[in-house]
C-alpha positions in Angstrom: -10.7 -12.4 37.8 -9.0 -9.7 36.3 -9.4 -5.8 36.9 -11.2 -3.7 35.3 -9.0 -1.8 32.8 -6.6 -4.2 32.8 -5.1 -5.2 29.3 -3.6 -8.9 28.9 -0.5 -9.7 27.5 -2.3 -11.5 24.8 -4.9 -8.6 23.8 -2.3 -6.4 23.4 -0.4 -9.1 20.7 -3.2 -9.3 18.8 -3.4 -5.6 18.2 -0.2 -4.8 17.2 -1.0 -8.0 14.9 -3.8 -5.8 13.7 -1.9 -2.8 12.8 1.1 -4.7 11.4 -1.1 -6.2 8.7 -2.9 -2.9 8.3 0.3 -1.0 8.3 1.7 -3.7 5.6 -1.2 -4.2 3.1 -1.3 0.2 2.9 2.4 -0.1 1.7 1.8 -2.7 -0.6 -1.0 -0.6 -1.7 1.3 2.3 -2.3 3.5 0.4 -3.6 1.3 -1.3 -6.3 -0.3 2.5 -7.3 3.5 3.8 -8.1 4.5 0.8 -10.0 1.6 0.9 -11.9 2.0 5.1 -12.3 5.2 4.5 -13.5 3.9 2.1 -16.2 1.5 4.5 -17.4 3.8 7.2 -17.7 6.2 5.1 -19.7 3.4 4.4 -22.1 2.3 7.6 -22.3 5.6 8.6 -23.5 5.6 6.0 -26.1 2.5 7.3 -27.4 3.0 11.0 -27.3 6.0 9.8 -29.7 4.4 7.8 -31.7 1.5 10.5 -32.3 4.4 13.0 -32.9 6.2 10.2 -35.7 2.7 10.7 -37.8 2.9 14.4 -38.3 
Protein backbone atom coordinates (compact mmCIF):
# COMPACT_ATOMS: atom_id res chain seq x y z
CA UNK A 1 0.00 0.00 0.00
CA UNK A 2 1.40 3.16 -0.80
CA UNK A 3 1.32 6.57 1.35
CA UNK A 4 -0.73 9.00 1.15
CA UNK A 5 0.79 11.82 -0.93
CA UNK A 6 3.03 9.74 -2.47
CA UNK A 7 3.54 10.13 -6.33
CA UNK A 8 4.76 6.92 -8.39
CA UNK A 9 7.45 6.93 -10.68
CA UNK A 10 4.94 6.08 -13.36
CA UNK A 11 2.32 9.08 -12.54
CA UNK A 12 4.80 11.34 -12.70
CA UNK A 13 5.90 9.96 -16.62
CA UNK A 14 2.68 10.35 -17.69
CA UNK A 15 2.47 13.99 -16.79
CA UNK A 16 5.32 15.26 -18.17
CA UNK A 17 3.87 13.13 -21.22
CA UNK A 18 0.95 15.44 -20.84
CA UNK A 19 2.65 18.62 -21.00
CA UNK A 20 5.20 17.55 -23.72
CA UNK A 21 2.32 17.01 -26.12
CA UNK A 22 0.63 20.13 -24.83
CA UNK A 23 3.72 22.06 -24.94
CA UNK A 24 4.36 20.62 -28.63
CA UNK A 25 0.86 21.00 -30.37
CA UNK A 26 0.90 25.06 -28.86
CA UNK A 27 4.20 25.49 -30.97
CA UNK A 28 2.97 23.91 -33.85
CA UNK A 29 0.10 26.06 -33.38
CA UNK A 30 2.27 29.06 -33.42
CA UNK A 31 3.98 27.97 -35.86
CA UNK A 32 1.18 27.25 -38.30
CA UNK A 33 -0.58 31.07 -37.44
CA UNK A 34 3.01 32.72 -38.61
CA UNK A 35 3.35 30.70 -41.61
CA UNK A 36 0.06 31.39 -42.62
CA UNK A 37 0.54 35.43 -41.53
CA UNK A 38 3.36 35.50 -43.64
CA UNK A 39 1.26 34.15 -46.62
CA UNK A 40 -1.18 36.69 -46.17
CA UNK A 41 1.04 39.50 -46.04
CA UNK A 42 2.80 38.40 -49.17
CA UNK A 43 -0.54 38.45 -50.94
CA UNK A 44 -1.53 41.45 -49.58
CA UNK A 45 1.38 43.03 -51.13
CA UNK A 46 0.66 41.53 -54.45
CA UNK A 47 -2.63 43.02 -54.42
CA UNK A 48 -1.96 46.46 -53.05
CA UNK A 49 0.32 46.41 -56.34
CA UNK A 50 -1.76 45.21 -58.45
CA UNK A 51 -4.64 47.78 -57.34
CA UNK A 52 -1.90 50.43 -57.62
CA UNK A 53 -0.98 49.02 -61.66
CA UNK A 54 -4.86 50.04 -62.42
CA UNK A 55 -4.65 53.65 -61.62
Amino acid sequence: MTEPGFVSSSTLQFLFAGYAVIWAALFGYIWFLARRQRRLEAELKRLERAVSEER
